[in-house]
ZAZA-63650 format. One record per residue (C-alpha): residue in three letters; residue number from 1; x, y, z. Coordinates in nm, 2 decimals. Layout:
   code   pos     east    north       up
    ALA   NUM        X        Y        Z
...
REM end
This chain:
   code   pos     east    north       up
    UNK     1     0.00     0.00     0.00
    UNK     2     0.10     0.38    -0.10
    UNK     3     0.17     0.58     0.15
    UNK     4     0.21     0.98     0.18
    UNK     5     0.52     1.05     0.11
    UNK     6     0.50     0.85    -0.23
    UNK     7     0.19     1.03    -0.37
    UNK     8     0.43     1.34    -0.25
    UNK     9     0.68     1.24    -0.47
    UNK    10     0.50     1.18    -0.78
    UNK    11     0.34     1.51    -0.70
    UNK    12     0.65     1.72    -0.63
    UNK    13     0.50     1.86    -0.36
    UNK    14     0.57     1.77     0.04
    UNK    15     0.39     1.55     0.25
    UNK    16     0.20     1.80     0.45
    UNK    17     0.08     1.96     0.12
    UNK    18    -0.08     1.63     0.06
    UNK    19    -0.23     1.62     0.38
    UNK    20    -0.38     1.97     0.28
    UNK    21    -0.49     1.88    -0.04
    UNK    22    -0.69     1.54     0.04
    UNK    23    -0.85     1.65     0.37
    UNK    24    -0.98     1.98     0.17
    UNK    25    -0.82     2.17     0.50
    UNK    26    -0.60     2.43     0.51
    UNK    27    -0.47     2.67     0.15
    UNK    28    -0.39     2.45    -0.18
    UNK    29    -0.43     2.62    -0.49
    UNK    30    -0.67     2.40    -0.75
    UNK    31    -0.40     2.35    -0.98
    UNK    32    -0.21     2.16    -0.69
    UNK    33    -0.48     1.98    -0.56
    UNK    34    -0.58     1.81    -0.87
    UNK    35    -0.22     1.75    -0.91
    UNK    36    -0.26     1.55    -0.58
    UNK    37    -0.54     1.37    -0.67
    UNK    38    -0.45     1.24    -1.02
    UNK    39    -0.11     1.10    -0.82
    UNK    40    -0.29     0.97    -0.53
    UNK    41    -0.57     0.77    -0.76
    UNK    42    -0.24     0.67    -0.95
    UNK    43    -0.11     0.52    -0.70
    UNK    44    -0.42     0.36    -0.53
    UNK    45    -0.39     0.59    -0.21
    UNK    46    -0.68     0.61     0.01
    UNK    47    -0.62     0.85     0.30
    UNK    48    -0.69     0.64     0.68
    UNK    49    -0.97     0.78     0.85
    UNK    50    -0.85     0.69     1.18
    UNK    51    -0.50     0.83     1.10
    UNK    52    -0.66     1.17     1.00
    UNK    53    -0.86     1.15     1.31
    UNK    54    -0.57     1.10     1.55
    UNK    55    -0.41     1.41     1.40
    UNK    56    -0.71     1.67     1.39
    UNK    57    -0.90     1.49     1.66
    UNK    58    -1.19     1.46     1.45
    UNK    59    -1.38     1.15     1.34
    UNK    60    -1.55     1.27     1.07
    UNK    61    -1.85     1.14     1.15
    UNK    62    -2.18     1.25     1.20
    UNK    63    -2.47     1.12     1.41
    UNK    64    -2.81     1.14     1.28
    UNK    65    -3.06     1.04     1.62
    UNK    66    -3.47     1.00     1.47
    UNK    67    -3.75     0.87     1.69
    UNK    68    -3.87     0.62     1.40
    UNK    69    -3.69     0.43     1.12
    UNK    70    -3.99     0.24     0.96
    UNK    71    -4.15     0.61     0.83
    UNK    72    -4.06     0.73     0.49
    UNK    73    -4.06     1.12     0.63
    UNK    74    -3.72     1.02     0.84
    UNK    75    -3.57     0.82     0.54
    UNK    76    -3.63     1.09     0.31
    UNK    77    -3.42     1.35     0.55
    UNK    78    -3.17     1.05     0.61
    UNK    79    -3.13     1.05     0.21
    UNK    80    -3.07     1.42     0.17
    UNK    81    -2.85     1.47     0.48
    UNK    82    -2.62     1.14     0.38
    UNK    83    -2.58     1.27     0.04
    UNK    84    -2.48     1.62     0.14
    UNK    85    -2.23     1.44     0.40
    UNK    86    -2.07     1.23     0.18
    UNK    87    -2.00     1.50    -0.06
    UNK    88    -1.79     1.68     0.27
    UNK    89    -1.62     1.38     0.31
    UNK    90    -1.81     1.27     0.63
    UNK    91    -1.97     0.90     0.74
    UNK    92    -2.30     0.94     0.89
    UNK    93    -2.45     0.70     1.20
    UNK    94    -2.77     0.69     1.25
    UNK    95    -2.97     0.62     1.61
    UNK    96    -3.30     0.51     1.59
    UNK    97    -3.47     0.64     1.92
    UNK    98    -3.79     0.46     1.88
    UNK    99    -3.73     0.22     2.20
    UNK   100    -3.75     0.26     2.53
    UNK   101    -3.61     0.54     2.72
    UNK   102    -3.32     0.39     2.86
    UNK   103    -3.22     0.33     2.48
    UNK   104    -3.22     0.74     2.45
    UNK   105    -3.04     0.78     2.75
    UNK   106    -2.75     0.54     2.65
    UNK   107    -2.75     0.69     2.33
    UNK   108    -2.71     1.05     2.48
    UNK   109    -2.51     0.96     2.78
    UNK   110    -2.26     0.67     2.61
    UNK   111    -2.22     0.62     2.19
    UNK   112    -2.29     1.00     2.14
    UNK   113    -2.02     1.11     2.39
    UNK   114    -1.76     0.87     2.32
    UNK   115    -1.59     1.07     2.02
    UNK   116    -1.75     0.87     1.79
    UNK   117    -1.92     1.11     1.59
    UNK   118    -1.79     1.51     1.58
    UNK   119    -2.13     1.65     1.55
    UNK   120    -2.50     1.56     1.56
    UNK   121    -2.83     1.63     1.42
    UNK   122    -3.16     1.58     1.60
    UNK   123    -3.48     1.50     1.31
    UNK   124    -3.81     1.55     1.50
    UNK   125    -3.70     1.55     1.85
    UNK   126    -3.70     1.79     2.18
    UNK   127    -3.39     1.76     2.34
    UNK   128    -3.40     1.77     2.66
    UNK   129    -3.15     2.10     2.84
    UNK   130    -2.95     1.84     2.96
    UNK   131    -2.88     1.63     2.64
    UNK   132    -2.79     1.95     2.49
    UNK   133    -2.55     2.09     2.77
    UNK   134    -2.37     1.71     2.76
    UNK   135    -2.27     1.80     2.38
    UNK   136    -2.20     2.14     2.36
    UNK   137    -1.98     2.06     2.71
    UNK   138    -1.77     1.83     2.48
    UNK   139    -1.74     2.06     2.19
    UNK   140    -2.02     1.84     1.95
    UNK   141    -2.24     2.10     1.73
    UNK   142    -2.58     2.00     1.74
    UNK   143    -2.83     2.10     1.43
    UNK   144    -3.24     2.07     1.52
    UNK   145    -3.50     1.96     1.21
    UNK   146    -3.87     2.00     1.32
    UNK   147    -3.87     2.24     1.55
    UNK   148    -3.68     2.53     1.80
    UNK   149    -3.48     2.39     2.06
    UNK   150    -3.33     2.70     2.31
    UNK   151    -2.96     2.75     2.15
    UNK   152    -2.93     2.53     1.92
    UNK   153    -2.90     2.58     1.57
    UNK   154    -3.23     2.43     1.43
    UNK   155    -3.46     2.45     1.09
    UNK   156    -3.82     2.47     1.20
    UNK   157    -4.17     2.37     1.04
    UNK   158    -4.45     2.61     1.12
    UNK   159    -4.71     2.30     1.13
    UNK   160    -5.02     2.53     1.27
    UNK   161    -4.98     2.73     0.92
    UNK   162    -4.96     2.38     0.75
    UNK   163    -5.29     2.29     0.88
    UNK   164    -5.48     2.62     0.82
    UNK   165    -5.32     2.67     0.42
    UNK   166    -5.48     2.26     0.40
    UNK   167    -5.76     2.34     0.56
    UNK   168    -5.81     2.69     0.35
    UNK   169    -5.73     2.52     0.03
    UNK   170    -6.09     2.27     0.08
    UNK   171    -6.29     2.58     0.23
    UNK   172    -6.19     2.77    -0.10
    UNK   173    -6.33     2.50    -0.33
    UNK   174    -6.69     2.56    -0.14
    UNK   175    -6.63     2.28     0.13
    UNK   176    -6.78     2.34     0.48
    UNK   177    -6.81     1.96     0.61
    UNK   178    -6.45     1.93     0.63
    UNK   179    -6.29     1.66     0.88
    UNK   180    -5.95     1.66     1.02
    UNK   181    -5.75     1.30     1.07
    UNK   182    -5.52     1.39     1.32
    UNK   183    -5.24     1.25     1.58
    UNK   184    -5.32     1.02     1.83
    UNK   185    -5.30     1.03     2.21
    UNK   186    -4.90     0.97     2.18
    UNK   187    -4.82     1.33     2.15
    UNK   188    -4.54     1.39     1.89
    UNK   189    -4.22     1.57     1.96
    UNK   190    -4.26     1.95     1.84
    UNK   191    -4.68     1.90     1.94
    UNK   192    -4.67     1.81     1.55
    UNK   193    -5.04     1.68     1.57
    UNK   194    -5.19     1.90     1.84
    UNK   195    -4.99     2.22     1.60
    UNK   196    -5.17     2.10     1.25
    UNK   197    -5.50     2.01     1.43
    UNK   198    -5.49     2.40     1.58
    UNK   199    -5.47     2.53     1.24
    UNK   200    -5.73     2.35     1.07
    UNK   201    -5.91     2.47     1.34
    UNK   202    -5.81     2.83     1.31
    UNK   203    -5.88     2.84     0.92
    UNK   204    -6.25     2.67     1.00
    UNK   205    -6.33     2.93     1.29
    UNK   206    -6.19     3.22     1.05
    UNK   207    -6.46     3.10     0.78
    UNK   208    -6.74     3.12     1.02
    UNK   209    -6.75     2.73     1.11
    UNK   210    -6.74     2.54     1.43
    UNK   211    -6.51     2.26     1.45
    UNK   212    -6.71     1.94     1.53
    UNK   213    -6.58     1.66     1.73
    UNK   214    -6.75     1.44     1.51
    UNK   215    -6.52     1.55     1.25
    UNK   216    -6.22     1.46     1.42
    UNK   217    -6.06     1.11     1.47
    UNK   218    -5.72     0.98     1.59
    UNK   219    -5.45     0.79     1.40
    UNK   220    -5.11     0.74     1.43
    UNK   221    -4.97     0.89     1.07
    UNK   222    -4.96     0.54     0.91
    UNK   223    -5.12     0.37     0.65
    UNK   224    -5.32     0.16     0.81
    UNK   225    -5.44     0.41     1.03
    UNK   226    -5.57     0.67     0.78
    UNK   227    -5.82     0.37     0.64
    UNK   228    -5.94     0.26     0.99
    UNK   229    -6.04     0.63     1.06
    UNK   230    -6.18     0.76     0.74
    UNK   231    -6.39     0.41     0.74
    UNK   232    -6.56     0.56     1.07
    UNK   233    -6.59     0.96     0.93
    UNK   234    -6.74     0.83     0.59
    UNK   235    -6.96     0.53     0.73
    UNK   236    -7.25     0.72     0.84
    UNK   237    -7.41     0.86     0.51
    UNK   238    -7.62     1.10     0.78
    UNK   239    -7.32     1.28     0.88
    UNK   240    -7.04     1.23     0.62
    UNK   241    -6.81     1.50     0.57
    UNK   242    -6.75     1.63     0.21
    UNK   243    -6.38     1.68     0.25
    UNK   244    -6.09     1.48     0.51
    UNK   245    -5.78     1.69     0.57
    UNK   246    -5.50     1.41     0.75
    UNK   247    -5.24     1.50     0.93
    UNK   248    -5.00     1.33     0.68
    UNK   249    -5.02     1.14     0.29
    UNK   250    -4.97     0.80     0.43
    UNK   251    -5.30     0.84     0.66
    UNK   252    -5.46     1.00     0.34
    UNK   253    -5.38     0.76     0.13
    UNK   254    -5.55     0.46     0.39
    UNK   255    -5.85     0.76     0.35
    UNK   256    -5.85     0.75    -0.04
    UNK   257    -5.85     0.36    -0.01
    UNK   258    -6.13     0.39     0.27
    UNK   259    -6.35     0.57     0.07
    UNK   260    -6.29     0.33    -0.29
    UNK   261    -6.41     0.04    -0.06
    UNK   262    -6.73     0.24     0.03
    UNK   263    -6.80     0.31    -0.30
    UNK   264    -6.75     0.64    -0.30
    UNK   265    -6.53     0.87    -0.58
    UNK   266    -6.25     1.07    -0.50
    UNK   267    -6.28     1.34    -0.52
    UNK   268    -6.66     1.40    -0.64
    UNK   269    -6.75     1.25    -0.33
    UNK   270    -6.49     1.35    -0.09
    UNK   271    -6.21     1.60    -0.15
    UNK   272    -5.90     1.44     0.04
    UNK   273    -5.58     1.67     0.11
    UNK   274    -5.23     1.55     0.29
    UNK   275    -4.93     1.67     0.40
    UNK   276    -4.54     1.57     0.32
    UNK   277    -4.57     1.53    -0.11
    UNK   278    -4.45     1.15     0.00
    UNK   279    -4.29     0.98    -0.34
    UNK   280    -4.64     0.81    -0.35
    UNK   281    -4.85     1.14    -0.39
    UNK   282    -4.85     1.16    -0.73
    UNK   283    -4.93     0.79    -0.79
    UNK   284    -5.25     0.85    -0.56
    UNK   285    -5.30     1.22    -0.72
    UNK   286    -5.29     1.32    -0.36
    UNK   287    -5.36     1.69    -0.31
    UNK   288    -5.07     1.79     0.01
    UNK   289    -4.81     2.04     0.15
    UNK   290    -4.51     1.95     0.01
    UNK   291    -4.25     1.99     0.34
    UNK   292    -3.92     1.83     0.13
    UNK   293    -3.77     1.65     0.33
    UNK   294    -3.45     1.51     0.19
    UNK   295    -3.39     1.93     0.17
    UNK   296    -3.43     1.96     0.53
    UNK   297    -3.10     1.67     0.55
    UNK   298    -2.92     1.89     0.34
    UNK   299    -2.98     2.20     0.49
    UNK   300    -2.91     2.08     0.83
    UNK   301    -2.54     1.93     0.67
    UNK   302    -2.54     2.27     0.58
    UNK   303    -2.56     2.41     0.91
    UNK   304    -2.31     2.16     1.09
    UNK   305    -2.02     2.23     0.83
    UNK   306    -2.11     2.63     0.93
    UNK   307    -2.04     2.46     1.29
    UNK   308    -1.78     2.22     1.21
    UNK   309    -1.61     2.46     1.01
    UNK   310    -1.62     2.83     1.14
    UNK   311    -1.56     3.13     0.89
    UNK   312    -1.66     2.93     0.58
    UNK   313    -2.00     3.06     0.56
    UNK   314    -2.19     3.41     0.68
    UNK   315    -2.39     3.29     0.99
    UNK   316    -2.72     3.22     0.98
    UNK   317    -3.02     3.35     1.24
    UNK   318    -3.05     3.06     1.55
    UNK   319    -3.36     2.91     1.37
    UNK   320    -3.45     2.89     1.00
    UNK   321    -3.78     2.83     0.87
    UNK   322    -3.85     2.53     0.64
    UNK   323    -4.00     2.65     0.30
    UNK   324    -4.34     2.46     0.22
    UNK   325    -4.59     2.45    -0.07
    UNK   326    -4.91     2.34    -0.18
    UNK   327    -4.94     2.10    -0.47
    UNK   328    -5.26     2.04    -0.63
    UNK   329    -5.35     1.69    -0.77
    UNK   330    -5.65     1.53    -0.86
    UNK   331    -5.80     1.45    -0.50
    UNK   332    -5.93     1.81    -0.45
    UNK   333    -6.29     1.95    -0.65
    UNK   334    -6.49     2.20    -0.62
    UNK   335    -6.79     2.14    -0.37
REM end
């Protein structure tokens, strides 16, 4: 095997510009790096990761902690953010936090802490103040998706606006029976459910209607879920809403499929809108907020490497609001 002071010599250059050059720290003019490059591929070198981290004291390594691996949201963020890490040069772990609680608590209190990973990003989960102070204390950045957490860089999704722009979107195609598939009794980090339920609410209070219990039913932002609730709102022909706003495309697409096996037509008969533009949306012509997700993973890279690597980039304000967007498909109709 190759080592340093080889591809230095087929460079004409010294080892410690070599060092510069492949680890894309410290000043090497372009025509010199590439000059490294071309001898390093040459020669087959491949720079040791656990060299390079003895010497800067970095891993470079990034841990990515979600509270679910089995949803497509949290793979879609996982995409984007491994992409944009890969393309810094960094590995990314990932901690699924969907256990019990002593699970966290290792996670926070052992792997996270053991200078395995030189920074961290938190998808859809409230930190707790001493989770945060345990790795800012040993010099670990921390970047936030989903929602504020008190000095921490994060990138926020104003979820009471996403309900009330859903909601607004079936009261301005004439609907006034409009029901609202929402979280269950497991509140979400970030009050996710209790956030989009509160502006569907708002935007039906603003139009002069009373949100109706009746109209409301629980799920837990599954498949599965979305069917077994819109079967009970679109059972009772007496009472049956003429438009379902859920909580999230995979519970709107159970209600699509709920109300096909009632007989009913989407959306002459009931005007169904989501939220996420999951890659399935289009396939079901679901009507949703798109919330991009896999841009979320690269933002947040984005913010760690302004972390990681001070001076490279203007700083941005503590939190950053997510960009959002309505996409009209065929599961929406005038009233």
């Amino acid at each position: 095997m190759p080592g340093i002071h080889e591809v230095a010599q087929q460079a004409g250059v010294s080892a410690a510009t070599v060092s510069r050059a492949l680890s894309g720290r410290g000043s090497v003019s372009p025509a010199t790096r590439a000059r490294v490059q071309a001898a390093a591929t040459d020669l087959g070198y491949v720079v040791s990761s656990s060299a390079s981290g003895l010497a800067t004291g970095r891993t470079r390594n990034v841990g990515v902690v979600i509270p679910f691996l089995n949803r497509w949201f949290y793979g879609a963020v996982i995409e984007g953010a491994e992409s944009a890490l890969l393309e810094q040069g960094y590995d990314l772990t990932l901690y699924n936090l969907g256990g019990s609680d002593e699970e966290r608590r290792l996670v926070f209190e052992h792997f996270l802490l053991r200078k395995r990973v030189d920074a961290v990003i938190a998808v859809s989960l409230e930190l707790t103040a001493d989770e945060v102070k345990r790795l800012i204390d040993l010099d670990k950045p921390i970047v936030g998706v989903g929602g504020p957490l008190p000095g921490v860089r994060t990138l926020s999704l104003d979820d009471v606006e996403l309900g009330r722009l859903a909601t607004e979107h079936l009261l301005a195609l004439g609907h006034t029976e409009i029901a609202h598939i929402g979280g269950d009794a497991l509140e979400m980090d970030f009050h996710l459910p209790t956030n989009r339920r509160h502006g569907y609410e708002l935007a039906m209070r603003a139009a002069g209607l009373q949100p109706e219990d009746r109209h409301f039913h629980a799920a837990d932002f599954t498949m599965e879920s979305g069917y077994r609730a819109a079967k009970q709102l679109l059972g009772n022909p007496a009472g049956r809403p003429t438009a379902i706003f859920a909580a999230s495309d995979e519970m709107a697409f159970g209600a699509i499929l709920a109300a096909k096996d009632l007989g009913m037509h989407v959306p002459s008969d009931v005007s169904i809108i989501g939220i996420d533009d999951h890659e399935l949306s289009e396939f079901f012509g679901l009507t949703t907020i798109a919330q991009f997700p896999d841009m979320q993973g690269r933002m947040a890279v984005e913010l760690l490497m302004d972390e990681l690597h001070p001076g490279h980039r203007e700083a941005e304000e503590l939190n950053i609001d997510l960009p959002y967007e309505l996409v009209v498909r065929s599961s929406t109709a005038r009233r």
